[in-house]
C-alpha positions, 0 to 999 in steps of 0.5 A: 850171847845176851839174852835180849839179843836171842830174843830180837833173833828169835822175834825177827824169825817169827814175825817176818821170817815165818810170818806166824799168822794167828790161829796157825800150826807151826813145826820147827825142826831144830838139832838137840843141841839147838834146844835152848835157842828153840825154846826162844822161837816157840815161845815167839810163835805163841806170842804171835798167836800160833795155835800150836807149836811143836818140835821136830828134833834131830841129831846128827850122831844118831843120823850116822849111826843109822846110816852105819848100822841100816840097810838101806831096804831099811833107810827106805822103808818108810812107815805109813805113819810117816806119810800120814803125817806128811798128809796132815802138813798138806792138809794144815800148812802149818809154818815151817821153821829149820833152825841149822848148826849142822856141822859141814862135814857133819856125814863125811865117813858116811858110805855115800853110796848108800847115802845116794841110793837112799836119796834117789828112793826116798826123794821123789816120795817125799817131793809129792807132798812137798810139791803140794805144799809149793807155794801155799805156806810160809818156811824160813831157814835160819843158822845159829852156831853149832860147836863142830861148825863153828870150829871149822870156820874159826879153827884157831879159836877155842870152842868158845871163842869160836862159836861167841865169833860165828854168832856175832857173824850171824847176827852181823849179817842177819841184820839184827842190832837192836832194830831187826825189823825195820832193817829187813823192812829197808833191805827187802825194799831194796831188793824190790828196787833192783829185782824191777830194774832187772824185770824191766830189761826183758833178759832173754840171755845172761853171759859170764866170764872170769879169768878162772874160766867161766865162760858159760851162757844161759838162757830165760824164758820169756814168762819168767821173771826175778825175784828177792828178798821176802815171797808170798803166798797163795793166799797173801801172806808174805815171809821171808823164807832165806835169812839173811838173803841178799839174791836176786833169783830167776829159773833159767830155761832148763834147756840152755845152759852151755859152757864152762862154769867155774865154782869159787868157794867150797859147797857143803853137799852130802855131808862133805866139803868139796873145793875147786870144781867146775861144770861144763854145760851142753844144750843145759846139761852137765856133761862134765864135773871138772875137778882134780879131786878124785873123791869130791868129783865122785860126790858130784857125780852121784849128786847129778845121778840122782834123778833127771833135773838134777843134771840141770839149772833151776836157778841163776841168783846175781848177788854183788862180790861186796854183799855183806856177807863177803864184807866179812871175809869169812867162808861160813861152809853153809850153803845158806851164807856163802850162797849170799856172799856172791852170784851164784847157780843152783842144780836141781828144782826150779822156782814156779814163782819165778812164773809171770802171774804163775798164781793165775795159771793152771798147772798145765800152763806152769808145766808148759814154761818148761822150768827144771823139775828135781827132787835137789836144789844145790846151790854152787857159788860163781861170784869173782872180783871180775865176774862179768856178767852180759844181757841179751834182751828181748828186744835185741839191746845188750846190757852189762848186769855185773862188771867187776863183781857187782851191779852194773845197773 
Protein backbone atom coordinates (compact mmCIF):
# COMPACT_ATOMS: atom_id res chain seq x y z
CA UNK A 1 0.00 0.00 0.00
CA UNK A 2 1.40 3.23 -0.93
CA UNK A 3 2.58 5.39 1.58
CA UNK A 4 0.44 8.80 0.73
CA UNK A 5 -2.47 6.59 1.10
CA UNK A 6 -1.42 5.44 4.55
CA UNK A 7 -1.16 8.79 5.67
CA UNK A 8 -4.69 10.24 4.17
CA UNK A 9 -6.09 7.09 6.38
CA UNK A 10 -4.14 7.86 9.27
CA UNK A 11 -4.86 12.08 8.92
CA UNK A 12 -8.70 11.20 8.42
CA UNK A 13 -8.38 9.43 11.82
CA UNK A 14 -6.83 11.87 13.53
CA UNK A 15 -8.77 14.73 12.55
CA UNK A 16 -12.30 13.89 11.90
CA UNK A 17 -12.36 10.41 13.64
CA UNK A 18 -10.75 11.34 17.23
CA UNK A 19 -11.13 14.90 16.36
CA UNK A 20 -7.43 15.66 18.28
CA UNK A 21 -7.85 18.77 19.78
CA UNK A 22 -4.63 20.73 20.78
CA UNK A 23 -2.84 20.48 24.01
CA UNK A 24 -4.72 16.75 24.13
CA UNK A 25 -3.51 13.21 25.38
CA UNK A 26 -4.27 10.87 23.29
CA UNK A 27 -4.12 6.73 23.88
CA UNK A 28 -4.22 4.38 20.90
CA UNK A 29 -4.70 0.72 21.22
CA UNK A 30 -3.32 -1.19 18.44
CA UNK A 31 -1.95 -5.06 17.80
CA UNK A 32 1.88 -5.42 17.64
CA UNK A 33 1.63 -6.51 14.42
CA UNK A 34 -0.46 -2.83 13.60
CA UNK A 35 2.81 -0.99 14.75
CA UNK A 36 3.85 0.28 11.25
CA UNK A 37 0.60 1.87 10.48
CA UNK A 38 0.44 3.07 14.23
CA UNK A 39 3.28 4.70 13.86
CA UNK A 40 1.61 6.79 11.01
CA UNK A 41 -1.49 7.65 13.52
CA UNK A 42 0.91 9.15 16.18
CA UNK A 43 2.64 11.05 14.19
CA UNK A 44 -0.80 12.56 12.83
CA UNK A 45 -1.83 13.32 16.54
CA UNK A 46 1.19 15.34 17.27
CA UNK A 47 0.71 17.24 13.95
CA UNK A 48 -2.80 17.89 15.22
CA UNK A 49 -1.27 19.12 18.39
CA UNK A 50 -1.69 16.53 20.83
CA UNK A 51 0.26 16.71 23.93
CA UNK A 52 1.35 13.48 24.19
CA UNK A 53 0.58 10.04 22.54
CA UNK A 54 1.06 6.66 23.73
CA UNK A 55 0.61 3.19 22.86
CA UNK A 56 -1.30 0.59 24.09
CA UNK A 57 -0.01 -2.42 22.47
CA UNK A 58 -1.65 -6.17 22.31
CA UNK A 59 -1.18 -9.11 20.92
CA UNK A 60 -3.64 -11.87 20.70
CA UNK A 61 -1.18 -15.06 20.86
CA UNK A 62 -0.33 -13.98 24.22
CA UNK A 63 -4.13 -13.06 25.21
CA UNK A 64 -4.62 -17.24 24.61
CA UNK A 65 -1.76 -18.10 26.38
CA UNK A 66 -3.23 -16.40 29.48
CA UNK A 67 -6.19 -17.70 28.89
CA UNK A 68 -4.66 -21.15 28.76
CA UNK A 69 -2.38 -21.00 31.26
CA UNK A 70 -4.29 -18.36 34.20
CA UNK A 71 -6.81 -19.19 36.51
CA UNK A 72 -9.40 -17.42 36.27
CA UNK A 73 -8.85 -16.00 40.11
CA UNK A 74 -5.85 -14.73 38.31
CA UNK A 75 -7.72 -13.25 34.83
CA UNK A 76 -9.79 -11.41 37.49
CA UNK A 77 -7.35 -10.10 39.64
CA UNK A 78 -7.06 -6.71 38.83
CA UNK A 79 -4.12 -4.62 40.03
CA UNK A 80 -4.33 -1.48 41.73
CA UNK A 81 -2.32 -0.09 39.57
CA UNK A 82 -4.43 -1.10 36.55
CA UNK A 83 -7.41 0.99 38.22
CA UNK A 84 -5.00 3.71 38.83
CA UNK A 85 -4.55 4.17 35.41
CA UNK A 86 -8.02 3.94 34.41
CA UNK A 87 -8.68 6.80 37.06
CA UNK A 88 -6.25 9.00 35.37
CA UNK A 89 -8.37 8.19 31.75
CA UNK A 90 -11.31 10.19 33.85
CA UNK A 91 -9.50 12.50 35.12
CA UNK A 92 -7.56 13.41 31.65
CA UNK A 93 -10.10 12.30 28.69
CA UNK A 94 -7.74 11.75 26.60
CA UNK A 95 -8.65 10.81 22.93
CA UNK A 96 -9.36 7.01 22.36
CA UNK A 97 -8.03 5.50 19.00
CA UNK A 98 -8.29 1.28 18.55
CA UNK A 99 -6.98 0.22 15.66
CA UNK A 100 -8.49 -3.69 14.90
CA UNK A 101 -7.02 -6.44 12.67
CA UNK A 102 -8.02 -9.00 14.99
CA UNK A 103 -8.64 -12.27 13.46
CA UNK A 104 -12.20 -13.28 13.73
CA UNK A 105 -11.70 -16.54 15.20
CA UNK A 106 -8.81 -14.97 16.76
CA UNK A 107 -10.22 -17.01 20.57
CA UNK A 108 -11.73 -19.92 19.01
CA UNK A 109 -9.83 -22.70 21.12
CA UNK A 110 -10.22 -20.57 24.10
CA UNK A 111 -12.28 -22.47 27.26
CA UNK A 112 -15.46 -20.08 26.83
CA UNK A 113 -16.59 -20.81 29.83
CA UNK A 114 -13.69 -19.20 31.63
CA UNK A 115 -13.74 -16.52 29.05
CA UNK A 116 -17.38 -15.80 30.08
CA UNK A 117 -16.67 -16.06 33.80
CA UNK A 118 -13.84 -13.55 33.38
CA UNK A 119 -16.10 -11.13 31.32
CA UNK A 120 -18.88 -11.36 34.04
CA UNK A 121 -16.39 -10.17 36.81
CA UNK A 122 -14.16 -7.94 35.14
CA UNK A 123 -16.92 -6.13 32.91
CA UNK A 124 -19.08 -4.18 35.43
CA UNK A 125 -15.59 -2.85 37.39
CA UNK A 126 -14.48 -1.59 34.52
CA UNK A 127 -17.99 -0.24 33.07
CA UNK A 128 -17.68 2.22 36.31
CA UNK A 129 -14.80 4.33 35.03
CA UNK A 130 -16.19 3.82 31.37
CA UNK A 131 -19.47 5.08 32.53
CA UNK A 132 -17.81 8.24 33.91
CA UNK A 133 -16.14 8.88 30.85
CA UNK A 134 -19.81 8.55 28.48
CA UNK A 135 -20.19 11.30 26.83
CA UNK A 136 -17.22 13.52 27.62
CA UNK A 137 -14.32 12.34 25.19
CA UNK A 138 -13.80 11.79 21.81
CA UNK A 139 -13.01 7.67 20.59
CA UNK A 140 -12.91 6.28 17.27
CA UNK A 141 -12.68 2.43 16.05
CA UNK A 142 -11.00 2.00 12.78
CA UNK A 143 -9.53 -1.64 10.89
CA UNK A 144 -6.61 -2.16 8.92
CA UNK A 145 -5.62 -5.80 7.60
CA UNK A 146 -4.67 -8.23 9.53
CA UNK A 147 -2.92 -11.64 8.00
CA UNK A 148 -5.37 -14.06 9.88
CA UNK A 149 -8.46 -11.63 8.99
CA UNK A 150 -7.52 -11.23 5.81
CA UNK A 151 -7.48 -14.76 4.66
CA UNK A 152 -10.85 -15.29 6.10
CA UNK A 153 -12.32 -12.89 3.96
CA UNK A 154 -10.33 -13.54 0.86
CA UNK A 155 -9.15 -17.45 1.53
CA UNK A 156 -8.60 -18.42 -2.09
CA UNK A 157 -5.75 -15.73 -2.26
CA UNK A 158 -2.21 -15.70 -1.30
CA UNK A 159 -1.54 -13.80 2.24
CA UNK A 160 -0.42 -11.06 0.10
CA UNK A 161 -2.94 -10.77 -2.16
CA UNK A 162 -5.44 -11.02 0.43
CA UNK A 163 -4.45 -8.36 2.68
CA UNK A 164 -3.42 -5.76 -0.54
CA UNK A 165 -7.51 -6.68 -1.46
CA UNK A 166 -8.90 -6.21 2.50
CA UNK A 167 -7.07 -2.69 2.41
CA UNK A 168 -8.52 -1.69 -0.96
CA UNK A 169 -11.97 -2.93 0.61
CA UNK A 170 -11.25 -0.51 3.72
CA UNK A 171 -10.15 2.31 1.97
CA UNK A 172 -13.02 1.77 -0.49
CA UNK A 173 -15.59 2.00 2.26
CA UNK A 174 -13.69 4.39 4.46
CA UNK A 175 -14.10 6.81 1.89
CA UNK A 176 -10.43 7.61 1.38
CA UNK A 177 -9.52 8.45 -2.33
CA UNK A 178 -7.36 11.43 -2.33
CA UNK A 179 -10.14 13.50 -0.82
CA UNK A 180 -11.08 11.73 2.74
CA UNK A 181 -11.99 14.83 4.35
CA UNK A 182 -14.34 16.36 2.14
CA UNK A 183 -16.12 12.94 1.48
CA UNK A 184 -16.80 12.25 5.46
CA UNK A 185 -17.82 15.96 5.50
CA UNK A 186 -20.81 15.32 2.43
CA UNK A 187 -21.79 11.75 3.81
CA UNK A 188 -22.00 13.04 7.45
CA UNK A 189 -24.40 15.67 6.13
CA UNK A 190 -26.11 13.41 4.63
CA UNK A 191 -26.72 11.45 7.44
CA UNK A 192 -28.18 14.39 9.36
CA UNK A 193 -30.57 14.86 6.47
CA UNK A 194 -32.17 11.44 6.86
CA UNK A 195 -31.72 10.81 10.77
CA UNK A 196 -34.02 14.62 10.94
CA UNK A 197 -36.57 13.04 8.62
CA UNK A 198 -36.90 10.36 10.77
CA UNK A 199 -36.61 12.59 14.06
CA UNK A 200 -39.51 14.27 12.68
CA UNK A 201 -42.21 11.40 12.40
CA UNK A 202 -42.26 11.12 16.05
CA UNK A 203 -41.77 6.84 15.96
CA UNK A 204 -43.40 5.32 18.57
CA UNK A 205 -42.96 1.70 17.34
CA UNK A 206 -41.04 -0.04 14.30
CA UNK A 207 -42.39 -3.46 12.94
CA UNK A 208 -40.06 -6.06 10.78
CA UNK A 209 -40.78 -8.54 8.55
CA UNK A 210 -38.78 -10.89 6.08
CA UNK A 211 -39.56 -14.21 4.25
CA UNK A 212 -36.46 -15.71 6.57
CA UNK A 213 -38.80 -15.15 9.66
CA UNK A 214 -38.41 -11.74 11.11
CA UNK A 215 -41.17 -10.73 12.47
CA UNK A 216 -40.73 -8.84 15.46
CA UNK A 217 -41.76 -5.34 17.01
CA UNK A 218 -39.98 -2.94 19.13
CA UNK A 219 -40.98 0.10 20.67
CA UNK A 220 -39.29 4.04 21.25
CA UNK A 221 -39.68 6.23 24.07
CA UNK A 222 -41.06 9.43 23.48
CA UNK A 223 -37.42 11.23 24.71
CA UNK A 224 -35.79 9.47 22.48
CA UNK A 225 -34.38 10.15 19.18
CA UNK A 226 -31.93 9.00 15.88
CA UNK A 227 -28.94 9.61 15.53
CA UNK A 228 -25.59 8.99 12.75
CA UNK A 229 -22.64 9.49 11.13
CA UNK A 230 -20.25 11.92 13.78
CA UNK A 231 -21.28 12.81 17.72
CA UNK A 232 -20.34 15.25 20.25
CA UNK A 233 -19.13 16.04 23.25
CA UNK A 234 -20.21 17.45 26.28
CA UNK A 235 -18.25 20.07 25.63
CA UNK A 236 -18.29 20.49 21.91
CA UNK A 237 -16.32 18.81 20.48
CA UNK A 238 -17.49 16.57 17.30
CA UNK A 239 -15.91 13.09 16.16
CA UNK A 240 -16.63 10.42 14.36
CA UNK A 241 -16.41 7.45 16.77
CA UNK A 242 -17.33 4.33 13.76
CA UNK A 243 -15.31 4.45 10.53
CA UNK A 244 -16.66 3.99 8.22
CA UNK A 245 -20.59 4.20 9.47
CA UNK A 246 -23.45 4.38 7.66
CA UNK A 247 -26.63 3.87 10.56
CA UNK A 248 -29.07 5.63 11.58
CA UNK A 249 -29.20 4.52 15.27
CA UNK A 250 -31.69 5.19 18.34
CA UNK A 251 -32.02 2.68 21.99
CA UNK A 252 -35.25 1.44 21.83
CA UNK A 253 -37.55 1.06 25.03
CA UNK A 254 -35.89 -1.65 26.80
CA UNK A 255 -39.17 -3.26 27.78
CA UNK A 256 -40.82 -3.96 24.24
CA UNK A 257 -39.00 -5.89 22.29
CA UNK A 258 -41.50 -9.00 21.21
CA UNK A 259 -41.21 -11.63 18.12
CA UNK A 260 -39.17 -13.29 16.29
CA UNK A 261 -35.64 -11.84 14.80
CA UNK A 262 -33.73 -13.50 12.42
CA UNK A 263 -29.75 -12.77 11.83
CA UNK A 264 -28.43 -12.44 8.19
CA UNK A 265 -24.90 -12.62 8.40
CA UNK A 266 -22.44 -14.39 10.45
CA UNK A 267 -21.14 -12.20 14.11
CA UNK A 268 -17.92 -12.45 15.33
CA UNK A 269 -18.81 -12.46 19.28
CA UNK A 270 -16.20 -14.07 22.04
CA UNK A 271 -13.68 -14.87 19.69
CA UNK A 272 -15.67 -17.27 17.54
CA UNK A 273 -17.86 -16.93 14.24
CA UNK A 274 -21.50 -17.93 14.84
CA UNK A 275 -23.84 -18.39 11.62
CA UNK A 276 -27.73 -18.68 11.38
CA UNK A 277 -29.19 -17.94 14.35
CA UNK A 278 -32.01 -15.91 15.54
CA UNK A 279 -33.75 -14.55 18.56
CA UNK A 280 -37.40 -14.69 20.11
CA UNK A 281 -38.27 -11.81 21.96
CA UNK A 282 -40.85 -11.57 24.86
CA UNK A 283 -41.98 -8.29 26.92
CA UNK A 284 -38.07 -7.04 25.56
CA UNK A 285 -36.31 -10.13 26.73
CA UNK A 286 -34.82 -13.01 24.78
CA UNK A 287 -36.42 -15.83 25.74
CA UNK A 288 -34.95 -18.12 22.97
CA UNK A 289 -31.54 -18.40 20.98
CA UNK A 290 -32.78 -20.06 17.68
CA UNK A 291 -30.04 -21.79 16.23
CA UNK A 292 -29.24 -25.68 14.75
CA UNK A 293 -25.72 -25.07 15.86
CA UNK A 294 -25.17 -26.52 19.09
CA UNK A 295 -22.03 -24.91 19.87
CA UNK A 296 -22.54 -21.56 18.51
CA UNK A 297 -25.90 -21.62 20.42
CA UNK A 298 -24.29 -22.09 23.57
CA UNK A 299 -21.68 -19.10 22.77
CA UNK A 300 -24.96 -16.84 22.67
CA UNK A 301 -26.40 -18.55 25.70
CA UNK A 302 -23.55 -17.30 27.75
CA UNK A 303 -23.08 -14.07 26.07
CA UNK A 304 -27.17 -13.12 27.26
CA UNK A 305 -26.03 -14.69 30.71
CA UNK A 306 -23.61 -12.16 31.39
CA UNK A 307 -25.54 -9.74 33.24
CA UNK A 308 -29.02 -8.45 33.35
CA UNK A 309 -29.36 -6.07 30.05
CA UNK A 310 -27.62 -8.26 28.22
CA UNK A 311 -30.91 -10.30 27.58
CA UNK A 312 -32.00 -6.95 26.03
CA UNK A 313 -31.83 -4.22 23.18
CA UNK A 314 -29.86 -1.06 23.36
CA UNK A 315 -29.93 -0.43 19.71
CA UNK A 316 -32.14 -0.34 16.54
CA UNK A 317 -29.72 1.24 13.60
CA UNK A 318 -31.55 0.87 9.85
CA UNK A 319 -28.75 1.24 7.23
CA UNK A 320 -30.13 0.45 3.51
CA UNK A 321 -29.57 -3.39 1.95
CA UNK A 322 -27.53 -1.33 -1.15
CA UNK A 323 -24.87 0.82 1.45
CA UNK A 324 -21.49 0.80 0.25
CA UNK A 325 -20.44 -1.61 2.09
CA UNK A 326 -22.71 -4.47 0.86
CA UNK A 327 -22.16 -3.04 -2.68
CA UNK A 328 -18.90 -4.80 -2.22
CA UNK A 329 -20.19 -8.22 -1.78
CA UNK A 330 -17.77 -9.09 0.55
CA UNK A 331 -18.64 -10.23 4.42
CA UNK A 332 -15.75 -8.64 6.22
CA UNK A 333 -16.50 -11.06 9.63
CA UNK A 334 -16.08 -7.83 11.91
CA UNK A 335 -18.73 -6.29 13.52
CA UNK A 336 -17.33 -2.73 12.77
CA UNK A 337 -18.13 -3.57 8.55
CA UNK A 338 -21.02 -5.90 8.61
CA UNK A 339 -22.71 -4.01 11.01
CA UNK A 340 -22.89 -0.98 8.31
CA UNK A 341 -23.66 -3.43 5.37
CA UNK A 342 -27.52 -3.59 6.67
CA UNK A 343 -29.90 -3.00 9.47
CA UNK A 344 -29.26 -4.09 12.36
CA UNK A 345 -29.97 -4.44 16.46
CA UNK A 346 -27.59 -4.62 19.30
CA UNK A 347 -27.84 -6.49 22.83
CA UNK A 348 -26.62 -4.80 25.49
CA UNK A 349 -25.92 -1.24 26.71
CA UNK A 350 -28.08 1.79 25.29
CA UNK A 351 -26.90 5.13 24.02
CA UNK A 352 -27.62 8.08 26.74
CA UNK A 353 -27.46 10.24 23.33
CA UNK A 354 -29.99 9.06 22.05
CA UNK A 355 -31.68 11.15 24.99
CA UNK A 356 -33.62 14.32 23.69
CA UNK A 357 -31.31 17.53 25.18
CA UNK A 358 -29.75 14.26 27.40
CA UNK A 359 -26.81 17.19 28.12
CA UNK A 360 -29.23 19.36 29.98
CA UNK A 361 -30.59 16.59 32.23
CA UNK A 362 -29.53 15.09 35.43
CA UNK A 363 -28.53 11.53 35.75
CA UNK A 364 -31.54 10.90 37.58
CA UNK A 365 -34.05 12.38 34.74
CA UNK A 366 -31.28 10.05 31.96
CA UNK A 367 -32.01 6.81 34.33
CA UNK A 368 -36.07 7.66 34.25
CA UNK A 369 -36.29 6.93 30.19
CA UNK A 370 -35.28 3.86 31.34
CA UNK A 371 -32.95 2.73 28.25
CA UNK A 372 -31.14 -0.64 28.73
CA UNK A 373 -27.85 -0.76 30.82
CA UNK A 374 -25.20 -3.84 30.28
CA UNK A 375 -21.57 -4.16 30.50
CA UNK A 376 -22.17 -5.44 26.22
CA UNK A 377 -22.88 -4.18 23.21
CA UNK A 378 -23.37 -6.85 20.35
CA UNK A 379 -24.32 -5.87 17.57
CA UNK A 380 -26.22 -8.60 15.06
CA UNK A 381 -27.24 -8.02 11.38
CA UNK A 382 -31.03 -8.13 10.18
CA UNK A 383 -30.91 -6.26 6.85
CA UNK A 384 -32.46 -8.54 3.84
CA UNK A 385 -33.20 -7.60 0.21
CA UNK A 386 -37.35 -7.59 1.50
CA UNK A 387 -36.82 -6.32 4.94
CA UNK A 388 -39.72 -4.40 5.79
CA UNK A 389 -39.71 -2.19 8.15
CA UNK A 390 -43.53 -0.38 9.51
CA UNK A 391 -43.72 2.84 11.81
CA UNK A 392 -46.34 3.52 14.26
CA UNK A 393 -45.92 7.44 15.35
CA UNK A 394 -46.88 9.08 17.79
CA UNK A 395 -49.67 10.80 16.52
CA UNK A 396 -51.25 7.69 15.21
CA UNK A 397 -49.87 7.58 11.19
CA UNK A 398 -48.33 4.41 9.98
CA UNK A 399 -45.34 5.13 7.92
CA UNK A 400 -43.28 2.56 5.58
CA UNK A 401 -39.18 3.31 6.86
CA UNK A 402 -37.83 0.40 4.59
CA UNK A 403 -39.40 -1.43 1.66
CA UNK A 404 -37.48 -4.05 0.11
CA UNK A 405 -34.28 -3.49 1.97
CA UNK A 406 -33.80 0.36 1.83
CA UNK A 407 -35.18 3.72 2.74
CA UNK A 408 -38.74 4.31 2.10
CA UNK A 409 -38.68 7.86 3.16
Amino acid sequence: MKKSVLKEYAELIVRLGANVQKNQDVIVQASVSDAYFAEYVVKEAYKAGARSVKVEWSCEGVTKLDYKYQSVEALTDIPEWRLAKLQHQVDTLPAMIYIDSSDPDGMNDVDQEKLTQVRRHNGPIFMKYREQMDNKYQWTIVGIPGEKWAMKVFPDCSKKEAMNKLWDAILKVTRVDGNALKNWEKHNANLVDKYTKLNNLRIKTLHYTSKNGTDFTVGLHENTVFEGGAAKTLSGVVYNPNMPTEECFTSPDKTTASGIVMATKPLSVMGKVVRDFGFRFAEGKITEVISDREEEKAVLEKLISLDEGARMLGEVALVPYDSPINQTGLLFYSTLYDENACCHLAIGRAFNECIRDYDKLSEEEIKAVGLNVSMIHVDFMIGSEDLSIMAETYDGKTVQIFKDGTWAI
